[in-house]
C-alpha positions in Angstrom: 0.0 0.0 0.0 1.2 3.6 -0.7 0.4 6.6 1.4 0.2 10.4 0.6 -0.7 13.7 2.3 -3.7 15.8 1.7 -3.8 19.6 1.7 -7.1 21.6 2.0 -5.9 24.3 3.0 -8.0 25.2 6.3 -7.9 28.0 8.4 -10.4 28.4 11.0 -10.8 32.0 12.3 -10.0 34.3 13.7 -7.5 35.5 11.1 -4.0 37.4 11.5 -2.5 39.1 9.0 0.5 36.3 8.5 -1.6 32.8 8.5 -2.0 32.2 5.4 1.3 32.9 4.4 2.6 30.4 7.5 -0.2 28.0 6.7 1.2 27.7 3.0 4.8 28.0 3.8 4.2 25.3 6.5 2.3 23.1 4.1 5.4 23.7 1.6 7.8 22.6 4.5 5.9 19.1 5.0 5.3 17.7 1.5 9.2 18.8 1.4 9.6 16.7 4.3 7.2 14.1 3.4 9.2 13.2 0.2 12.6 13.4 2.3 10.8 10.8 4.3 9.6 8.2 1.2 6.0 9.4 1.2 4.2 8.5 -2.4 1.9 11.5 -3.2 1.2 14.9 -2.4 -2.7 15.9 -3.0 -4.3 18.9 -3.2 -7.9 20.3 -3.8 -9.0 23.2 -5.6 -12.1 24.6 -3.7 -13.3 28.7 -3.9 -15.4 30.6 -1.6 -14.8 28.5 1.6 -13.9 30.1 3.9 -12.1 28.7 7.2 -13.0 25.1 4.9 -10.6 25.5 2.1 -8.2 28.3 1.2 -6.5 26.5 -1.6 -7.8 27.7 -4.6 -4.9 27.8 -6.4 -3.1 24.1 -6.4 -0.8 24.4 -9.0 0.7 27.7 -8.1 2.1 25.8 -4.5 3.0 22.9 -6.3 5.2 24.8 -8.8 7.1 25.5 -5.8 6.6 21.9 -4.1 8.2 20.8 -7.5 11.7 22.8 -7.1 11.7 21.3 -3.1 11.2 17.4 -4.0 12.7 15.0 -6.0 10.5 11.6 -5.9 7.2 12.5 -4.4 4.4 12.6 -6.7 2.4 16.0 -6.9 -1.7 15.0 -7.0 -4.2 17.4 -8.1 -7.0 16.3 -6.1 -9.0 17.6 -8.0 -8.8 20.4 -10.6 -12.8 21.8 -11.7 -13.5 20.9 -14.9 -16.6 22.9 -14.5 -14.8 26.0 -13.8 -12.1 25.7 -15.9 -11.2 25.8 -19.6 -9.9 22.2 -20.8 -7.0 24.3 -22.5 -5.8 26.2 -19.8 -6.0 22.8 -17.5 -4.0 21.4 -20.0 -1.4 23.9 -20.5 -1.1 24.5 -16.4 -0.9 20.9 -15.9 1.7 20.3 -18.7 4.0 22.8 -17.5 4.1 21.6 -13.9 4.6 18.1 -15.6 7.9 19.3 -17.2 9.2 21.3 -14.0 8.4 18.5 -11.8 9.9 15.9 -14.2 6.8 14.2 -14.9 5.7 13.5 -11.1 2.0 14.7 -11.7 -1.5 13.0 -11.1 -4.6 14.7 -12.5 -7.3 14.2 -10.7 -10.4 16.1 -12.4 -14.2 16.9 -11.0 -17.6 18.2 -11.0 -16.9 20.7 -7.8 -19.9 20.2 -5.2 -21.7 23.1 -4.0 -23.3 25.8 -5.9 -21.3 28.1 -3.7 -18.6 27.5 -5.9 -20.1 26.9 -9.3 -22.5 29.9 -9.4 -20.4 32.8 -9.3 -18.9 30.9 -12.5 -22.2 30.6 -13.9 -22.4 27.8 -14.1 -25.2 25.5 -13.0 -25.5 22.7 -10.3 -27.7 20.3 -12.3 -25.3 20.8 -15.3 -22.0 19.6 -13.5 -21.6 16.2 -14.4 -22.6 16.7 -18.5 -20.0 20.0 -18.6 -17.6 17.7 -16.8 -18.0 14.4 -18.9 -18.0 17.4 -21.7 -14.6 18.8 -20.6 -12.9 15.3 -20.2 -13.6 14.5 -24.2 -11.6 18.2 -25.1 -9.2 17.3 -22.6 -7.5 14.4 -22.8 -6.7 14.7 -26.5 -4.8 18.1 -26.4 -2.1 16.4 -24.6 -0.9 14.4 -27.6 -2.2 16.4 -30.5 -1.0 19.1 -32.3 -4.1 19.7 -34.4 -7.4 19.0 -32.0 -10.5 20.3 -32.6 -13.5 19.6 -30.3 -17.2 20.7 -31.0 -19.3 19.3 -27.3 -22.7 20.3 -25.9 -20.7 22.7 -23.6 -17.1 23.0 -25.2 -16.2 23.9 -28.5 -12.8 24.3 -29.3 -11.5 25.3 -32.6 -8.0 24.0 -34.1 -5.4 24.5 -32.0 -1.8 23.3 -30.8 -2.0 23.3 -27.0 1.3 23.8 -25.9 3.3 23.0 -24.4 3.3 19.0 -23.7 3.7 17.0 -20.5 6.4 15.2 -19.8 4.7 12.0 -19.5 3.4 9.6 -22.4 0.9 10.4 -23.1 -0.4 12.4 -20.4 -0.7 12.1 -16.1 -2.6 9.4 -15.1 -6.4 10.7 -14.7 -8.2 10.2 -11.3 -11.7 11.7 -10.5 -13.2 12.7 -7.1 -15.6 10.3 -5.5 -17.5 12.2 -2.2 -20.2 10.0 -2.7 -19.8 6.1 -2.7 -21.8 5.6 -6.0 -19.2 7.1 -7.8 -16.8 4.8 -7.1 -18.5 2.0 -9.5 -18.9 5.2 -12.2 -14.9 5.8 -11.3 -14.4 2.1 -12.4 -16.7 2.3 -15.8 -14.8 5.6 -16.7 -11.4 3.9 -16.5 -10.2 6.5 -13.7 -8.5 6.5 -10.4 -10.9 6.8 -8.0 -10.2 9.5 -4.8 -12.7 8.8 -2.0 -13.1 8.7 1.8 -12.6 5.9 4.3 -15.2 3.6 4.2 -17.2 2.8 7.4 -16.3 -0.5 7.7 -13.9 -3.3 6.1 -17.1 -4.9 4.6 -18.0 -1.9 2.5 -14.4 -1.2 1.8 -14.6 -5.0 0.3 -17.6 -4.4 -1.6 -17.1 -1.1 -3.4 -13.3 -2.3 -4.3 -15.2 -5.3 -6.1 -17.9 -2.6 -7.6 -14.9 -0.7 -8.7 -12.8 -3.4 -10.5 -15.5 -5.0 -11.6 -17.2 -1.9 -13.5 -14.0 -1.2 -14.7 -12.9 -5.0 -16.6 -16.7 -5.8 -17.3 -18.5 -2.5 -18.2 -15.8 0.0 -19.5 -17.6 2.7 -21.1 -13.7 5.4 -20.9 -14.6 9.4 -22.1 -12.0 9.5 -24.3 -8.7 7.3 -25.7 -6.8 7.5 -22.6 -5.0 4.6 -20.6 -6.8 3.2 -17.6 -5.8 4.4 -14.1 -6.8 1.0 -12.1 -6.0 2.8 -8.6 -8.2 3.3 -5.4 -7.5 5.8 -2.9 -9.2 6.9 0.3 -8.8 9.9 2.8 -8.7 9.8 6.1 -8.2 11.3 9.3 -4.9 11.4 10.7 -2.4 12.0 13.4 0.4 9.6 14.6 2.2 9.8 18.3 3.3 7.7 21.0 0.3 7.2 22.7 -3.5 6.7 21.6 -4.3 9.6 24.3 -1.5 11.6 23.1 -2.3 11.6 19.1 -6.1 12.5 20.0 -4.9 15.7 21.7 -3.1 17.0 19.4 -5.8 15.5 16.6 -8.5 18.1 18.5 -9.1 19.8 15.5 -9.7 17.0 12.8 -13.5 16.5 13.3 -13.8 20.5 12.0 -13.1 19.0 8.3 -16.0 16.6 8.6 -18.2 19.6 10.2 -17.2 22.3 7.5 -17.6 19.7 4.9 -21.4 19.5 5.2 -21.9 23.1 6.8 -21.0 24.3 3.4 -23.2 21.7 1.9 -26.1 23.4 3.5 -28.7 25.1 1.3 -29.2 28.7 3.6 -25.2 28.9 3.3 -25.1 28.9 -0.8 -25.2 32.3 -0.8 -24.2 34.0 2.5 -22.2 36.7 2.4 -18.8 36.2 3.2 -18.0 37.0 7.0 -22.1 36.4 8.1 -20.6 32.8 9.9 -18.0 32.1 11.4 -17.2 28.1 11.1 -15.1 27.5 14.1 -17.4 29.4 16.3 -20.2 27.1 14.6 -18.3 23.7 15.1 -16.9 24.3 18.5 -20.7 24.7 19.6 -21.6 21.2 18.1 -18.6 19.8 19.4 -18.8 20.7 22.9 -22.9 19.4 22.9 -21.7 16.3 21.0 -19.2 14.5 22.6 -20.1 11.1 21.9 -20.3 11.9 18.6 -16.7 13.4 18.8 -15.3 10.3 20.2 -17.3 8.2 17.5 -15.6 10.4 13.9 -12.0 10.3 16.2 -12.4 6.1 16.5 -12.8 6.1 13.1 -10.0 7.6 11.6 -6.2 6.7 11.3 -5.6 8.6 15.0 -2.9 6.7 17.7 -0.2 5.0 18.2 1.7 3.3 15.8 0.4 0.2 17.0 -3.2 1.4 16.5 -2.7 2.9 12.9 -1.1 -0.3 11.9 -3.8 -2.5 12.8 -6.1 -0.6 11.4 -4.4 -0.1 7.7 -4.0 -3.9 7.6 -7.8 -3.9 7.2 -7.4 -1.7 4.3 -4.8 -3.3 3.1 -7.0 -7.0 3.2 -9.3 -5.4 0.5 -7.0 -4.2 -2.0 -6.7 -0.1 -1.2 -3.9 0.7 -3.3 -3.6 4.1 -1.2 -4.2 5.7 1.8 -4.6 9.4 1.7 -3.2 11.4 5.6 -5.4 13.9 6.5 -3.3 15.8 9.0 -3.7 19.4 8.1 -7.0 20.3 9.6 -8.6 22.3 11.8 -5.8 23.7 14.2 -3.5 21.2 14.5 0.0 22.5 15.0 2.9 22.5 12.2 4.9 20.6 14.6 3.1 18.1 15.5 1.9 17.5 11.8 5.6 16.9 11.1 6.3 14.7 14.1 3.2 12.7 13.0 4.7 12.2 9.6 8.1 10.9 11.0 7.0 8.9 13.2 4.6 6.8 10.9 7.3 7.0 8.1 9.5 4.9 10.8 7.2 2.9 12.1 4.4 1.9 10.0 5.4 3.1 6.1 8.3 0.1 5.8 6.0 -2.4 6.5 3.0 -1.5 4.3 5.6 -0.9 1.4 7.3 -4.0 1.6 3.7 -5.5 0.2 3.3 -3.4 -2.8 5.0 -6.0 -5.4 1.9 -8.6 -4.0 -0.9 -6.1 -4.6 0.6 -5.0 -8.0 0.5 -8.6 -8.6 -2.8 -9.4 -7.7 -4.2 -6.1 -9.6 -3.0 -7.1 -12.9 -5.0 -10.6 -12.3 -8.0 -9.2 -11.7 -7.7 -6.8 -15.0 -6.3 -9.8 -16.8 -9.8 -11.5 -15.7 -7.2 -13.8 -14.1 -8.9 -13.2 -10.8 -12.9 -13.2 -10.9 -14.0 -10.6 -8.3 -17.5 -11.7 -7.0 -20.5 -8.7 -7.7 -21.0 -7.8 -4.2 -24.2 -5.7 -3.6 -22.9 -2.5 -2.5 -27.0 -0.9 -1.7 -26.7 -1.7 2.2 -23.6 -0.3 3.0 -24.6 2.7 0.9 -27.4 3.3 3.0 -25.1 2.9 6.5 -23.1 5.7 5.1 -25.9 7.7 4.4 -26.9 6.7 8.1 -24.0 7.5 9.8 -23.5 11.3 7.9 -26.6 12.2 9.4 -24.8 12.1 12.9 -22.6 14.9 12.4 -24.3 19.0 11.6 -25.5 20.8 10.8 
């Protein structure tokens, strides 16, 4: 199994005139450390308008400078709006940071997920997922030609060289964004890595790796001509330390991600004005009236010892993940003990889970020979726990 780290960027008020220069200087300073330390990936969103949520809403600015501070570590846009950008200038952008970086990129492309975002681009929420199947088919081919023409339902591009092209043949391997568990079996058909969230349970992580694999060797239906991206990988909550107790204190903050997820997926919040919430004010409130609930999101992430985190990814690592995604920039977690996190799983846990990537390799290009016959689990009930268990947590 390979690991990366996750950036979204958050910054919970109240705000000083330096954070968000320390927060992206810091965040420069671990994916720096994280591929001195043998880390796989580097992920970040793109997300606009969320404030204390996301402030990265321009991902391939920071990794042009991540770029000139790593050597191996590979730089995931997780993901880049297809929506709200122009297939050209995505593929131009993401091009050039594929020659600077010396072809380290993965592209991971999506729909963006509240209208908060997409309507001050005007575009419209019921129209994401045709403008961003639209967008894919005008994409992928400027990477390779130097004549393309594309005439879509939402795109039309006339003949044009897009320059310049990325360093790898033919292009970065494509992911897409899956917030929502069905889209996992859509990731599959569409021949694309598939970004998610943990799964609630080892079962469902079972059955939605089988929906995934099978939807891709059975029922591929790709966008375009592009190579398939056969790779699963989920985010989750994170902090490392010593102790259990110890990695929970200085994880306080991570449960704000889950919050500020869904506060901004609230419908009286589309269109607030900027500076009528505040989110950390909002959160703490639910958080000091919930604390069972608290204790239940911390259980279920990638938070303790060493000990603890490692029995936990073998779980993951029993139904075929091929990556786990650290979420430890969130909420107000500290810098430092982000970093110390990173070390001490990188010389703890990492080795061990690496030492089985030839295996998985091995038994992923059976199942996409049809060597191995992956049994059609029904994936409806554990679909509906999810649903279940999101209505615990606000608003």
């Amino acid at each position: 199994m390979k690991f990366g780290v996750f950036y979204e960027m958050q910054l919970p008020r109240p705000w000083e005139r330096d954070d968000e220069w320390r927060m992206f200087n810091n965040a420069l300073g671990q994916i720096e450390l994280a591929d001195r330390l043998g880390y796989d990936y580097a992920w970040q969103v793109e997300h606009h308008f969320l404030e204390e949520y996301s402030h990265c809403s321009a991902p391939g600015v920071l990794f042009g400078a991540a770029s000139q501070r790593t050597k191996n570590i590979r730089l995931g846009h997780g993901i880049l709006h297809l929506t709200t950008n122009h297939p050209a200038k995505v593929a131009a952008q993401v091009s050039v940071l594929d020659l600077i970086s010396n072809g380290r990129v993965e592209l991971g492309v999506g729909e963006a997920a509240t209208t908060r975002e997409l309507h001050p681009f005007n575009v419209r929420f019921r129209d994401k997922r045709a403008i961003f199947e639209d967008a894919v088919r005008c994409l992928v081919p400027m990477f390779t030609s130097h004549n393309h023409e594309y005439h879509g339902e939402h795109f039309d591009f006339p003949p044009r060289n897009v320059l310049p092209k990325p360093r790898q043949d033919p292009h970065p391997p494509l992911w897409t964004a899956c917030s929502q568990l069905q889209t996992i079996a859509y990731a599959g058909e569409k021949g694309l890595g598939a970004l998610g969230f943990q799964f609630v349970s080892a079962d469902a992580a079972h059955a939605w790796v089988h929906a995934y694999y099978n939807a891709m060797t059975k029922r591929l239906d790709r966008l375009a001509e592009y190579p398939v991206n056969p790779n699963i990988a989920l985010v989750s909550m994170f902090m490392c330390a010593p102790t259990d107790e110890e990695a929970r204190r200085k994880a306080d903050g991570m449960t704000f991600f889950q919050f500020a997820l869904r506060f901004y997926g609230m419908a009286e919040i589309a269109n607030a004005a900027p500076g009528s919430y505040n989110v950390w004010e909002e959160y703490c409130r639910w958080r000091d009236a919930n604390p069972d609930l608290v204790e239940k999101a911390m259980a279920g992430g990638l938070i303790g010892s060493p000990e603890t985190i490692r029995s936990k990814l073998r779980k993951f690592e029993e139904s075929h993940i091929d990556q786990v995604i650290l979420l430890n920039q969130a909420g107000k977690n500290t810098h430092e003990d982000t970093c110390a996190s990173l070390e001490l799983f990188a010389a703890e846990v990492m080795p061990e889970f690496h030492a089985n990537i030839p295996a998985h390799e091995a038994w992923k290009a059976k199942v996409m020979a049809r060597e191995i016959e992956l049994a059609e689990i029904d994936t409806e009930a554990f679909t509906n726990r999810a649903k279940l268990l999101a209505t615990e947590l606000p608003p």
